[in-house]
C-alpha positions as CSV (number, residue, x, y, z in Angstrom):
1,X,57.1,60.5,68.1
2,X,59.7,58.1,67.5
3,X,60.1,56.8,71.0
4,X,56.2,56.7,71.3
5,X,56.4,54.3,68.0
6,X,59.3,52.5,70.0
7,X,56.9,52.3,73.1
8,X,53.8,50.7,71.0
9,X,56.0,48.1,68.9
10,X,57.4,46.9,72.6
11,X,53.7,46.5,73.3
12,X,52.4,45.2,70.3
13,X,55.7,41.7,70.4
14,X,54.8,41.5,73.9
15,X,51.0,40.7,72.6
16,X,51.8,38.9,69.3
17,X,54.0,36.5,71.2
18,X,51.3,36.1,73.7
19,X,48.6,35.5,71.5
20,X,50.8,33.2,69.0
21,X,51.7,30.8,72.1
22,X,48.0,30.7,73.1
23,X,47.4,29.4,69.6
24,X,50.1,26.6,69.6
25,X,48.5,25.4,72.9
26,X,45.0,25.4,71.5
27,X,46.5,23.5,68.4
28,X,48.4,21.1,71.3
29,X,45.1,20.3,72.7
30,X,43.1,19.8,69.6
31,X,45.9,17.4,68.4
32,X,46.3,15.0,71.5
33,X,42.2,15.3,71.7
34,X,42.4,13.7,67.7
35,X,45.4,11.4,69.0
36,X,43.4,9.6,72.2
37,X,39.9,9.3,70.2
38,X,41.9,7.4,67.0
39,X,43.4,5.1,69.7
40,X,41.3,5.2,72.4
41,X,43.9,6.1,75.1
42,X,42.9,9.4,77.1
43,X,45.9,9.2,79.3
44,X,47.7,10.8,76.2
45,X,45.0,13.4,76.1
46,X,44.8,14.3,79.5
47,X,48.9,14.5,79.0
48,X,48.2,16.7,76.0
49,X,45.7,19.2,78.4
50,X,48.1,19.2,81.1
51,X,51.8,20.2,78.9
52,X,49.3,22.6,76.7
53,X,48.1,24.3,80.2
54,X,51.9,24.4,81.4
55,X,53.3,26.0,78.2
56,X,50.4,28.8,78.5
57,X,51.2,29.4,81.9
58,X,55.5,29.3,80.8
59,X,54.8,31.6,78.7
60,X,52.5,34.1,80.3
61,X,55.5,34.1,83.0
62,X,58.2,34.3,80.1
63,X,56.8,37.6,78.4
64,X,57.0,40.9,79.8
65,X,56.4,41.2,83.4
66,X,53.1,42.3,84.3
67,X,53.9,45.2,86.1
68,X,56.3,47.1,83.5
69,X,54.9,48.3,79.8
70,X,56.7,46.1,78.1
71,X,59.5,44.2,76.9
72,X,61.3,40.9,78.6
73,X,63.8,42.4,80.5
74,X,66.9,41.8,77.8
75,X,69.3,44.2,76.7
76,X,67.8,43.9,72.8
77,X,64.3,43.8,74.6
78,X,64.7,46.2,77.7
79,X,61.6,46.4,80.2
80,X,59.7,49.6,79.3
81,X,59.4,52.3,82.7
82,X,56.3,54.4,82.1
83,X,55.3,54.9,85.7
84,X,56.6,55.6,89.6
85,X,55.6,52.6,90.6
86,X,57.1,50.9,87.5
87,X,60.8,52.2,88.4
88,X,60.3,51.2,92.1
89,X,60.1,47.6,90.8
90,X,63.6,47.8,89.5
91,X,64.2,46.3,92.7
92,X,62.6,43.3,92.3
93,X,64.3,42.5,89.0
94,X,68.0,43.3,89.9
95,X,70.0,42.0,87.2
96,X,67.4,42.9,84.0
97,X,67.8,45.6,81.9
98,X,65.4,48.5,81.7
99,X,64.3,51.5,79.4
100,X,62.3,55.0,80.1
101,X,59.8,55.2,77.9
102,X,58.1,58.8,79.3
103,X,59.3,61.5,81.8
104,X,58.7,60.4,85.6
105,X,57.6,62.8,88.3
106,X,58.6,61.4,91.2
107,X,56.6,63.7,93.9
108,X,53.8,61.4,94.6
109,X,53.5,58.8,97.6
110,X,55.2,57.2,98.9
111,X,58.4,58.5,97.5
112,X,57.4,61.9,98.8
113,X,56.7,61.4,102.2
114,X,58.8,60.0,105.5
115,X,62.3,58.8,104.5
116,X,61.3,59.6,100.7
117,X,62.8,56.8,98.1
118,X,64.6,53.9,98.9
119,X,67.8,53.3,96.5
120,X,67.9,50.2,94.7
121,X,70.3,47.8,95.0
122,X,72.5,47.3,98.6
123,X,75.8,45.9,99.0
124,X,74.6,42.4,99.5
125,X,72.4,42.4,96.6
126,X,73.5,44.7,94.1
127,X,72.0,46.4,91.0
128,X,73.8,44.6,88.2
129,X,71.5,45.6,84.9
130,X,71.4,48.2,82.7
131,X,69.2,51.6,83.3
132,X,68.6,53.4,79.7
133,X,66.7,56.9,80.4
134,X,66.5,57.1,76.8
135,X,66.5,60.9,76.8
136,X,63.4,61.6,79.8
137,X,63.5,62.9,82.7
138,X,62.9,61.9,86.3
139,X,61.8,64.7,88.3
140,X,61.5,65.3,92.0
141,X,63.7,62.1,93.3
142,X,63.6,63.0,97.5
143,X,65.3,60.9,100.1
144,X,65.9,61.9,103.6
145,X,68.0,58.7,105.1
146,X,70.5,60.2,107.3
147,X,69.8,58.6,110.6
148,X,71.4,55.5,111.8
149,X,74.4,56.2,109.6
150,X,72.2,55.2,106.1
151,X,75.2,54.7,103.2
152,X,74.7,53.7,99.9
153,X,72.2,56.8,99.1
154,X,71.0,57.8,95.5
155,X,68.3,56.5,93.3
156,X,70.4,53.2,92.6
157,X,72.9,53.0,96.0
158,X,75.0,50.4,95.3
159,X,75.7,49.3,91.6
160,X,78.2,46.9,90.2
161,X,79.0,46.0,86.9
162,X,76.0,47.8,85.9
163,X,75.3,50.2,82.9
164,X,73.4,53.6,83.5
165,X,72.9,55.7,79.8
166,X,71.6,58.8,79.3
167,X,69.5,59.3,83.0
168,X,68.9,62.6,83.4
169,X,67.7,63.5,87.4
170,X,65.8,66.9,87.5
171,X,65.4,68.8,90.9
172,X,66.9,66.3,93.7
173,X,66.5,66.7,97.6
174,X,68.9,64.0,98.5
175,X,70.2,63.8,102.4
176,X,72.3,60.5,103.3
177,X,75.1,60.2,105.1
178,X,78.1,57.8,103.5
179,X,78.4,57.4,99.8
180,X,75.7,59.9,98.7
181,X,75.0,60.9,95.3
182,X,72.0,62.0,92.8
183,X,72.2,59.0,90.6
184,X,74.5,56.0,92.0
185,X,75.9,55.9,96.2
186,X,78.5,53.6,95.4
187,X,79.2,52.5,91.7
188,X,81.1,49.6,91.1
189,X,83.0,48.8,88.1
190,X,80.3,50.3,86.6
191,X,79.7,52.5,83.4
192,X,77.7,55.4,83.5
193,X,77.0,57.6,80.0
194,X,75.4,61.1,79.4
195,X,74.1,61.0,82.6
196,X,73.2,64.0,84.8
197,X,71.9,66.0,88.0
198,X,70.2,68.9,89.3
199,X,69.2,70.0,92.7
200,X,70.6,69.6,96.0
201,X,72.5,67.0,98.0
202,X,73.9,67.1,101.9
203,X,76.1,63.9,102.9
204,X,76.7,63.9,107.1
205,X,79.8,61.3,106.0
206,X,82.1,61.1,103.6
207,X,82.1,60.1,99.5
208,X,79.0,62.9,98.6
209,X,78.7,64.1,94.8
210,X,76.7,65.6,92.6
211,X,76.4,62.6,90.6
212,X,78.1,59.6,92.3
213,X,79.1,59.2,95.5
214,X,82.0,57.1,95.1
215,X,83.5,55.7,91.6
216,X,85.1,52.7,92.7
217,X,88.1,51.4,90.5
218,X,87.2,50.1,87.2
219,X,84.0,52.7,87.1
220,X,83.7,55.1,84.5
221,X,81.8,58.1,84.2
222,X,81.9,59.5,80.7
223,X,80.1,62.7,79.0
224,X,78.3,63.2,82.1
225,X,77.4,66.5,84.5
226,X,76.1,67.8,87.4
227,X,74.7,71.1,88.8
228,X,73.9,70.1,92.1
229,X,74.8,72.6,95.5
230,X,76.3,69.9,97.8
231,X,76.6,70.1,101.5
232,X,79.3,67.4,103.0
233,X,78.9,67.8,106.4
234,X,81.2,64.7,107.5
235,X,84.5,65.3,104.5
236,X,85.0,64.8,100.9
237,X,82.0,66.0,99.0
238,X,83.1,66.9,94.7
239,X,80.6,68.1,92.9
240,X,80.8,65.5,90.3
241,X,82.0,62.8,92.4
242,X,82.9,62.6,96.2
243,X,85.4,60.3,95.3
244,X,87.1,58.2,92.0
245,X,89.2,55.5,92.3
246,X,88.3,55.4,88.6
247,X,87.8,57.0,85.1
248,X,86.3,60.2,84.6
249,X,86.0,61.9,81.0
250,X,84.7,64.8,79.1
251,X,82.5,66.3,82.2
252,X,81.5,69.1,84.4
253,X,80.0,70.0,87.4
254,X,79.0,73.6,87.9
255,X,77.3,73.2,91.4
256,X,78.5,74.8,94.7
257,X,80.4,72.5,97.0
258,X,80.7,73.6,100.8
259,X,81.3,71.8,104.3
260,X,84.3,70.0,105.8
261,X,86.4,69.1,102.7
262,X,85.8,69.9,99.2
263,X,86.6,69.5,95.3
264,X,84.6,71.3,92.4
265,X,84.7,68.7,90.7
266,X,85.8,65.3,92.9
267,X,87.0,66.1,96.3
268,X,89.8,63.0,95.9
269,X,91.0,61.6,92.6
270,X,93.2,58.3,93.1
271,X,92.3,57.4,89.6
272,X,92.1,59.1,86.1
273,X,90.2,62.7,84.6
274,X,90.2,63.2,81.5
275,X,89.0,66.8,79.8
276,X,86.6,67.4,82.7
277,X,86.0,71.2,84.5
278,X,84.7,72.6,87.2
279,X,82.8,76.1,87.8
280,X,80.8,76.2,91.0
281,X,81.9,78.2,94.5
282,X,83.8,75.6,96.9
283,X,84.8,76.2,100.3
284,X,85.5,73.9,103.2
285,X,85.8,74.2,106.6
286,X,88.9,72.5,107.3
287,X,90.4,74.2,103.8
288,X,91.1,71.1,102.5
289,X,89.8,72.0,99.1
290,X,90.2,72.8,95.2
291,X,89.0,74.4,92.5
292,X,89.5,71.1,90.3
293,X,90.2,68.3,92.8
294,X,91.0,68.6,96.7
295,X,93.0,66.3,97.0
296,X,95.0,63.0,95.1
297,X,97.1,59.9,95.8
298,X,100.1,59.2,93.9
299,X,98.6,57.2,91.6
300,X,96.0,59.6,90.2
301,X,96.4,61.8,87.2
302,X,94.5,64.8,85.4
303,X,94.8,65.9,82.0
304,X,93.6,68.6,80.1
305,X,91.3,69.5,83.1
306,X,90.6,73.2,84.5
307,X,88.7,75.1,86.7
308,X,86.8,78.4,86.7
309,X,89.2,80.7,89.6
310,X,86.8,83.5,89.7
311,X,83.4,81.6,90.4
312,X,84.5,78.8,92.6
313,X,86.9,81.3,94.9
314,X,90.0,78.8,94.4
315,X,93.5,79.9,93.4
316,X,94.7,76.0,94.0
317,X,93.6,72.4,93.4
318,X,96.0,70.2,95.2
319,X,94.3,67.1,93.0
320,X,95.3,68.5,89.9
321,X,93.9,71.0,86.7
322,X,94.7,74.3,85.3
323,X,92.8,77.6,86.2
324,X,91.5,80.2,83.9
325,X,89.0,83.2,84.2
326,X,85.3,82.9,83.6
327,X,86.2,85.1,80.3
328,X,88.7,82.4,79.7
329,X,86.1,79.4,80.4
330,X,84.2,80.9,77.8
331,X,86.5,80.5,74.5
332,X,87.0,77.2,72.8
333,X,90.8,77.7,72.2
334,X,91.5,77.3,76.4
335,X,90.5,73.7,76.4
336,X,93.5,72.2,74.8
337,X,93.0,68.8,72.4
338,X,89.0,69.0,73.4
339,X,86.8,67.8,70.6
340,X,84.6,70.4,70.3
341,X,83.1,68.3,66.9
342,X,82.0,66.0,68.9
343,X,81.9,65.7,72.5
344,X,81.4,69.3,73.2
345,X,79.8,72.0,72.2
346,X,80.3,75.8,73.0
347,X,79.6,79.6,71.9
348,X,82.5,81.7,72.1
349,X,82.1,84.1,74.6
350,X,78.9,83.3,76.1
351,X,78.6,80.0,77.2
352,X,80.8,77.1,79.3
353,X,81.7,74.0,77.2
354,X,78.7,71.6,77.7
355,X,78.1,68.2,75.7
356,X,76.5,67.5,72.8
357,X,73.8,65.7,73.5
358,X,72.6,68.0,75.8
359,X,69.4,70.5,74.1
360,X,70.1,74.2,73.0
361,X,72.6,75.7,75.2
362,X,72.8,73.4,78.0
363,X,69.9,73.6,80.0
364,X,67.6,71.1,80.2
C-alpha cells in the first residue's frame, strides 16, 4: 500500500507542477496583454505570447518524461518503471535515475522473441544512473546473444559508476558469450545492493556469473545473491561473479557452476570477499575449480568466507575460504564474526544463512 501511495504522490507533483506552470503562463499573457493596451505597444505583447508559449513548452519538456509514470529523473525524484516498455527506455536516458514502482514480466514482445533483450548501456555509452527495484520483481529477462562474439550481456551490460539497489531478477534465460551476468555484464566502479538472481546463464567466453559478470576494481557487490545454474563454456564462470577485481560482502550463491573453469562463488578473486559462501555443485572441465573461489592473484584476500564440501563436490578452493558440512552450514556458530542481528538471518539446523531483507526463509 505504501509504495502504491508512493506511486500516486509521484503522479499527482508531476501534475501539480504542470498545472501551476500553465497558470503562470496564462497570468504572463494576461499581464503583457494589460501592459501593450496601457501603452499602446503590441510588440511587448506579442513578446509576452511568445516567452509565455516557450516557458509552457520548457516546462512540459522539464517534467516527467512522457513515457515513464512519473517523476523527473533525479535521485530525490527517480523516474517511476511501471511497464516493459517503460524499462526498455532506460536506454534512452542513460545517466538518470530510475525506480520500480510494480513487478515486471518480461515475457512479452519483443523481449521474448529472436535475440530476446538488448542490455542497456555499452562500453562507449555507459549506464551511469541509478536502478532502485524498490522491492519488485522482474520476471522472465531472456537474451540469446551469443553469435558474433556479443560481450557485455545482462539486463544492464556495461555499467559504470552506476548504483543498482534492491533488483531482484526472477527466472533468467541468459546466453552471451564475454562478460555475462543476470543483472550487470561488466560493472564498473559500480555499487550494487540487495540485489539478486534466479534462473539460468551459459557464457561461450570468459567472466560469466550468476549475478555479475565481471566486478571491475572499485565495484562493490554488497548483501547480494544468486541461485543461478551457470554454464561457462569458454573459462571462468562463479556463481556470484565470473570475476572481481573488487569488493564483495555478506553474500551467497547457491547455484550450480559447470564447464571449463569454475568457482562457487567467483571463479577468480584478485580483489576482496568478505563473509560470503557458496553451496551449489561445481565442476569444470579443465579442474580448474573451487568450492569458494577457483582461482586468485596475490593481491586478493578472503575472510570469514566458506563453502558447503558436501553439495558443491569440492575438497579445495585455491582462491580462498573454509569448508564445512551441509550440517555445519546450517548452525549460526560456523560463521565466525557474522552479524546475524543484522545482515543475516538463519534457523539453526534447517536453513543456510540468507539476508535480512529477503521474505520468510529465503525464497522469494
Amino acid at each position: 500500500m505504501e509504495r502504491m501511495y508512493k506511486l500516486l504522490a509521484h503522479k499527482f507533483l508531476m501534475y501539480k507542477r504542470l498545472g501551476i506552470f500553465l497558470q503562470v503562463t496564462i497570468f504572463l499573457s494576461i499581464l503583457f496583454r494589460a501592459i501593450s493596451v496601457v501603452y499602446g505597444d503590441n510588440s511587448t505583447f506579442d513578446e509576452g505570447r511568445v516567452l509565455a508559449k516557450l516557458t509552457a513548452e520548457v516546462i512540459v519538456r522539464e517534467g516527467a518524461a512522457p513515457v515513464f509514470s512519473g517523476g523527473s529523473g533525479t535521485e530525490d525524484d527517480p523516474y517511476i518503471i511501471t511497464t516493459p516498455e517503460q524499462l526498455n527506455e532506460v536506454r534512452n536516458y542513460l545517466s538518470s535515475c530510475f525506480e520500480l514502482g510494480v513487478d515486471l514480466d518480461l515475457d512479452c514482445e519483443p523481449f521474448n522473441t529472436g535475440g530476446g533483450w538488448m542490455p542497456i548501456g555499452t562500453e562507449e555509452e555507459p549506464f551511469t544512473g541509478r536502478m532502485d527495484g524498490n522491492g519488485y520483481l522482474i520476471s522472465n529477462l531472456y537474451i540469446q546473444r551469443t553469435t558474433n562474439n556479443y560481450k557485455h550481456i545482462g539486463l544492464f551490460g556495461y555499467a559504470e559508476n552506476a548504483v543498482f539497489k534492491g533488483i531482484q531478477l526472477k527466472n533468467v534465460k541468459i546466453s552471451g558469450y564475454y562478460y555475462v551476468g543476470g543483472l550487470v555484464g561488466h560493472n564498473v566502479t559500480g555499487i550494487i545492493n540487495e540485489c539478486c538472481s534466479t534462473g539460468s546463464i551459459t557464457g561461450l567466453g570468459y567472466c560469466v556469473g550468476g549475478l555479475i559478470g565481471f566486478n571491475d576494481a572499485g565495484s562493490q557487490i554488497n548483501n547480494s545473491y544468486s541461485r543461478c545454474n551457470l554454464e561457462g563454456i569458454g573459462s571462468s564462470s562463479g556463481g556470484l561473479a565470473g570475476k572481481n577485481d573488487g569488493l564483495i560482502t555478506n553474500s551467497y550463491a547457491t547455484g550450480n557452476v559447470t564447464g571449463k573453469s569454475a568457482g562457487g562463488l567467483v571463479w577468480e578473486n584478485n580483489g576482496n570477499v568478505y563473509n560470503c559462501y557458496a553451496a551449489g555443485f561445481v565442476s569444470a572441465t579443465s579442474k580448474e575449480e573451487g568450492g569458494l573461489a577457483g582461482s586468485k592473484s596475490s593481491s586478493g584476500t578472503t575472510y570469514s568466507s566458506y563453502w558447503d564440501k558436501d553439495t558443491t563436490g569440492q575438497s579445495i578452493s585455491p582462491g580462498g575460504g573454509t569448508p564445512l558440512t551441509t550440517a555445519a552450514m546450517k548452525r549460526r556458530d560456523s560463521f565466525k564474526g557474522w552479524d546475524f542481528t543484522g545482515a543475516w538471518r538463519i534457523i539453526d539446523g534447517e536453513t543456510y544463512p540468507y539476508l535480512w531483507w529477503q521474505p520468510g526463509t529465503g525464497i522469494f
